[in-house]
N, C-alpha and C positions, 0 to 999 in steps of 0.2 A: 461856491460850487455852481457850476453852470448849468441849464437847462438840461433834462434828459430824455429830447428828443421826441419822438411824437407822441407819447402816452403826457406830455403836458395835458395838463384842460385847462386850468386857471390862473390868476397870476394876480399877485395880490401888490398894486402898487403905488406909486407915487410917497408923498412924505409921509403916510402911515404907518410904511412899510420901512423909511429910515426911523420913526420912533420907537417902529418894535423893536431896534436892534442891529439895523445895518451901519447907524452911522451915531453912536450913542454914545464916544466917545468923550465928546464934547459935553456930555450933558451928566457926568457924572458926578458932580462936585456935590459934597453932602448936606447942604444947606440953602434955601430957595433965591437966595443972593444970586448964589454961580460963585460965591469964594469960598476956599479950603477953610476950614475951622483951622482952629489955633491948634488944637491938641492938645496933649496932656503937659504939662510945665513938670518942669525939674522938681524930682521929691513929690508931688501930687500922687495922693493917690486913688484909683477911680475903681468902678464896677460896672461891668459890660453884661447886656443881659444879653443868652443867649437859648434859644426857641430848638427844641429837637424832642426827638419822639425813637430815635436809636435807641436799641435795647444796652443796658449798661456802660450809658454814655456818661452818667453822674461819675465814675471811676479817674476816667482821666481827667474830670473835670477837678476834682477834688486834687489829680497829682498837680494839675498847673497851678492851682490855688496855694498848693503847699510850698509851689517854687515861686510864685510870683505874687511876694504879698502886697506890691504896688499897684497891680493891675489883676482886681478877681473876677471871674466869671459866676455870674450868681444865674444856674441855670432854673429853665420852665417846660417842665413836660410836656407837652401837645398832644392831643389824639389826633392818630394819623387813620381816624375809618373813617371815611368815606368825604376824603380832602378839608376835614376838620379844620386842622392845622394850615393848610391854606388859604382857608376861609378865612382866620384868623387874620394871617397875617395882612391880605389884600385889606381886610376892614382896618387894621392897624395902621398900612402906609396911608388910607385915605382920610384918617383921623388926625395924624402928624405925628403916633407915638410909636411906630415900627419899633423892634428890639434891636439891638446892636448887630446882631447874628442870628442866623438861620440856618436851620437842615431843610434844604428844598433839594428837589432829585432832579437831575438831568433833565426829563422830559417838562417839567414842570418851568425852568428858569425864566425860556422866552414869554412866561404869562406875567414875572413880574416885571418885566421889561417894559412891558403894556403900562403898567403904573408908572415907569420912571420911578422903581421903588429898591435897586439894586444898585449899588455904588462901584464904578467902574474903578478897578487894583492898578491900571498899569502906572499912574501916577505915584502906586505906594508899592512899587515892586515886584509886582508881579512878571517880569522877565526875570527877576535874578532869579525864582522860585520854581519857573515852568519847570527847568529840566530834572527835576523833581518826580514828576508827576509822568504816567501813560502818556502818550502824547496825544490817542483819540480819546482821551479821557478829559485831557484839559479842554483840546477841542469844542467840547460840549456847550462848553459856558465862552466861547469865542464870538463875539459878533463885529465884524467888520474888524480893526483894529482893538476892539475895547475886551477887557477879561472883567467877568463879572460876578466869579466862584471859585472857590478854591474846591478840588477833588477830593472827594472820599475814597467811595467805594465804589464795585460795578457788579455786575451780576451776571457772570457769563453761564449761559446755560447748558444743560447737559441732562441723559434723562434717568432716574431713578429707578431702580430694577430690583422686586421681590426675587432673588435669583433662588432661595429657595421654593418658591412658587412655580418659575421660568421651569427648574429642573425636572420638579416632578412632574412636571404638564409636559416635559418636551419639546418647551418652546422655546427659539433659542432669541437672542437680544437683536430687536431688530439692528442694521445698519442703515436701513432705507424707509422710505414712510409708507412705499411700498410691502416692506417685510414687516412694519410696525401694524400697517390694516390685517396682512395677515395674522400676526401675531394678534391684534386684537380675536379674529374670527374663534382661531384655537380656543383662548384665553375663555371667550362667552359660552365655549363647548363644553367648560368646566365648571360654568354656574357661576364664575367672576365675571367682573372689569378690569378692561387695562387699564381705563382711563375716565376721565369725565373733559365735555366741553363746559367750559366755565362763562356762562352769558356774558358775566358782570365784569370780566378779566381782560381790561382791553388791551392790559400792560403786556402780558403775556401774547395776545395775540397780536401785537404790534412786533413781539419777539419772534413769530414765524412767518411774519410779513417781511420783516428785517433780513430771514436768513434765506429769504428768499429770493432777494434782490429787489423788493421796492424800495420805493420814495417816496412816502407819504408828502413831503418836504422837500424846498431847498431854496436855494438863492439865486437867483439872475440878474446879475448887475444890482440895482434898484427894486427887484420887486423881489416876492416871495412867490416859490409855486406849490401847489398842493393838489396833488392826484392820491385820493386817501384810494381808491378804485381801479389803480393801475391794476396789470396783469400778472405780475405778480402777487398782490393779495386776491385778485380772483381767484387763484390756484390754490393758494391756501382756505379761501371762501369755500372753493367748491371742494375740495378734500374732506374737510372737517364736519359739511354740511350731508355729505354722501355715510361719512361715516355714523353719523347720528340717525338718518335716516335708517342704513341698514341693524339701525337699533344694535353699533359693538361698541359704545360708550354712553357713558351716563350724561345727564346734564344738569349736574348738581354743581352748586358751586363749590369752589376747590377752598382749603383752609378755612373751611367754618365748620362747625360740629359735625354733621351728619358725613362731610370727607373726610372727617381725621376718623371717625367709627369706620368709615368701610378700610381706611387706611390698617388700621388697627388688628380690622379680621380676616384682611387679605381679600377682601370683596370688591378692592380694588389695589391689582398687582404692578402698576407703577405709575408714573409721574414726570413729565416732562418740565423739569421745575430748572434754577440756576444755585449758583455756588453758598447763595444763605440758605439752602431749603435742609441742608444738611442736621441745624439746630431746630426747625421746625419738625421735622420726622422727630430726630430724636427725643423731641420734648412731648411731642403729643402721641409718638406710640411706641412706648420705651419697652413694651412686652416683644417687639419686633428687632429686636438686636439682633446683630449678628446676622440682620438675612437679607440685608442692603445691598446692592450694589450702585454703583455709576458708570453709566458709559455716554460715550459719544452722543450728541442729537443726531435723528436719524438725518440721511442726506434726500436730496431729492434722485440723484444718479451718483450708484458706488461707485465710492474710490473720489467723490469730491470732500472738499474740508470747507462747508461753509456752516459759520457760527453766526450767533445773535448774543446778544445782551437784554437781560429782564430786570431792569432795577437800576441800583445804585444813584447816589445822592452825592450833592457838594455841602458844604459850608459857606453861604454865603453873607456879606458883608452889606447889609441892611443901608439906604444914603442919607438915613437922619444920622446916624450914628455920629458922635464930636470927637471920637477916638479912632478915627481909622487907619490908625499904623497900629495900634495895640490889636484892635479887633482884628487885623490879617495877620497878624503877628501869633495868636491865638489861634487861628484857621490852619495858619501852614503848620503850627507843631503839632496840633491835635492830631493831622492824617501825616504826619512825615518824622516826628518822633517815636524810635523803638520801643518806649516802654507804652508812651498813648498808643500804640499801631499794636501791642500786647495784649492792650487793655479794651480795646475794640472789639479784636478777634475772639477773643476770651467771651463778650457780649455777643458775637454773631452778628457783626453789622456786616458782612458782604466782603467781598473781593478787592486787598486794597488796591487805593491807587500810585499812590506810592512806589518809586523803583527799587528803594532799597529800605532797611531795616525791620526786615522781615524774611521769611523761608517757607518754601513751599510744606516743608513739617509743621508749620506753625499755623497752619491752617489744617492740619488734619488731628484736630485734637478729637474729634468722636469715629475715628479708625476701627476701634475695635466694631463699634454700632456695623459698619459696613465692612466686617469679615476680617479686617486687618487691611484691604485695598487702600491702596495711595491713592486716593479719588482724588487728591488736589491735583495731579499732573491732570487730570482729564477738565479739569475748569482751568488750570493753567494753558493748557493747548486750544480749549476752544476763545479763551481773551484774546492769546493771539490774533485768531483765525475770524476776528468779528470785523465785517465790514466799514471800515472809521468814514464811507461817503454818507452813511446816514446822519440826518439832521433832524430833530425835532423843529418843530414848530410853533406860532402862538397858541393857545389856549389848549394844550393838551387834557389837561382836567375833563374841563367839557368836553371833550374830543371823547374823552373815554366813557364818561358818561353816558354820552348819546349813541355811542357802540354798545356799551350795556344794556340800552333803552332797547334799540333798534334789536340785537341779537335775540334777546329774551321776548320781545313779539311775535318776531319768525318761528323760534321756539315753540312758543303757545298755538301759533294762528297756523306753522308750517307753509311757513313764507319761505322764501329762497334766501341762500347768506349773501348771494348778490347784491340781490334788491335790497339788504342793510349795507353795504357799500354804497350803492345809489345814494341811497337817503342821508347816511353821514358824507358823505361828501358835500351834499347842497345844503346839509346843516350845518357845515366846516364853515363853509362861505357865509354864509348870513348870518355867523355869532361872528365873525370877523369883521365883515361889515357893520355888523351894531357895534362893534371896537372904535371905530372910527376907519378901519381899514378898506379904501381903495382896492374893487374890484373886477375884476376884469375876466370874462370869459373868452376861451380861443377856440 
């Protein structure tokens, strides 16, 4: 992806910037030689470990075990609060004892790249597999020539609607963010909330920065660029910051106890959440059935269709690993077999990626919870409608991090959301720089 123009500021480059990932092709061979392992021999039979934190992800793990008693997956749970499970793994690749396989999410890939800790597929496949997959889905895990993950799931957003709350207030669902602040005002004239800004939620607000047309990220030629500040997330900065100001949303964070209780008692009447948050409502406020709805995220000017994505993960393929045709081989059935893509959806792991063996009915198994609506077409429409020029970047962990840090100061001290773009921008830069990564300001 090329340069976008004058909201550049930085540019992260030289051979730093081929190590994260533009030119890493070459460097993917599983063993510190630089030669492919042998692999598994005829008749051997082996065990791949494989690292996830997906809700009822033991399920299909169990059906490949039962079909492939040559080759078993002996899985390890992770906790996924507060990048556990990445911690993990980074100490693992710098140990020499990484696992076979991994659940790492999109935004996360380019940080294991940084280790050289990710085993590049296209030597085991991975064109015969792509068209398979979304194609900005595959995307994700692309760097220069080299694929480095196989696709899960994605998480296209869209916003959750108390509509028996909407109705009896009179308020109708906004379509614009404009009609959503209104609808906020209404909504506090009733003693609720529409909404909470969530400090610690960088993921999500990376999701309205997304739909709004930034570029935290990209690639130019040789280097990488990073405008975490462009103008595009200004407008979402200053939206979100105006509206907490005018005291119409809360600032608690979203999915820990005290939001699923307001969730609960309608103290707060929706949610601008993506296509897993369906088995979240339902599991943590199941006295609320039946009074759900989904629509559209709002737009910035009606009558546009611009979406975002909040989530979704790959399967990736670990480069200590001495079986790397079994371990992709494992990767592509998990997300591309009907009865594992069954078996997924059934656990709530997100929006597959997968073209086919599956139906949009097949994701609407808690229907009745939201009125009997086919809320899958409304995350069906907005996967489409999601920008594929966005790119993550290195170290998004931290990235997010330090938007939580930053956010919840402002918060406290009633700083500007600006000036926490200011700040995480020149803190992008100088964890990157202590990467080893070549910097350059313009």
């Amino acid at each position: 992806m090329s340069a976008h123009g004058p909201d550049r500021r930085t540019v992260l480059g030289g051979a730093a910037a081929v190590a994260a990932g533009l030119a890493l092709a070459g460097c993917g061979d599983s063993d510190d030689s630089g030669g492919e392992p042998a692999g598994r021999k005829k008749g051997e039979k082996v065990t791949l470990t494989f690292w996830s934190w997906v809700p009822g992800i033991d399920k299909p793990v169990q059906l490949w075990n039962s079909k492939n008693p040559s080759v078993q997956i002996k899985l390890e749970k992770v906790s996924a609060v507060n990048g556990a499970q990445y911690a993990k793994m980074h100490a693992a690749i710098k140990a020499g004892n990484p696992p076979d396989l991994g659940q790492i999410e999109y935004p996360v890939v380019p940080s294991f790249l940084l280790d050289n800790g990710l085993l590049d597929l296209t030597k085991y496949g991975a064109a015969d597999v792509k068209g398979k997959f979304e194609g900005w889905q595959w995307q994700q895990s692309v760097f220069g020539k080299a694929v480095f993950a196989i696709p899960q799931a994605s998480g296209p957003m869209g916003l959750f609607v108390r509509q028996d709350l909407f109705d009896k207030w009179g308020v109708e669902t906004p379509q614009t963010w404009d009609e959503y602040e209104a609808a906020a005002k209404a909504i506090r004239k009733k003693g609720a909330w529409i909404e909470t800004f969530s400090a610690t939620n960088g993921n999500r607000f990376a999701g309205f920065a997304w739909q709004t047309g930034a570029r935290w990220f990209g690639v130019d030629g040789e280097t990488w660029t990073v405008t975490i500040d462009d103008e595009p997330t200004q407008r979402v900065a200053d939206y979100w910051e105006s509206l907490v100001k005018q005291k119409l949303i809360k600032t608690i964070p979203d999915r820990q106890n005290a939001w699923y209780k307001d969730v609960q008692t309608g103290d707060i009447a929706a949610w601008v959440g993506a296509s897993w948050g369906d088995a979240l409502l339902v599991g943590n406020a199941p006295k609320t059935a039946g009074k759900w709805r989904v629509a559209p995220l709002p737009q910035w000017k009606k009558g546009d269709n611009a979406a975002a994505n909040w989530g979704g993960s790959t399967t990736s393929v670990f480069r200590g690993t001495k079986y790397p045709k079994d371990a992709m081989a494992f990767a592509v059935w998990l997300n591309t077999d009907p009865e594992s893509i069954k078996l997924l959806i059934d656990g709530g792991y997100g929006w597959p990626s997968a073209r086919s063996g599956w139906t949009n009915a097949d994701m609407e198994g808690q229907r009745d919870f939201f009125g009997g609506q086919k809320y899958s077409e409304v995350f069906e429409a907005a996967g489409k409608a999601v920008d594929t020029s966005w790119q993550w970047g290195p170290a998004m962990d931290t990235l997010y991090q330090r938007l939580g840090d930053a956010f919840t100061e402002a918060l406290s001290s009633g700083g500007s959301f600006r000036s926490v773009l200011t700040k995480v921008q020149k803190q992008t830069v100088d964890d990157l720089r202590a990467k080893g990564l070549k910097v350059e300001t313009g």
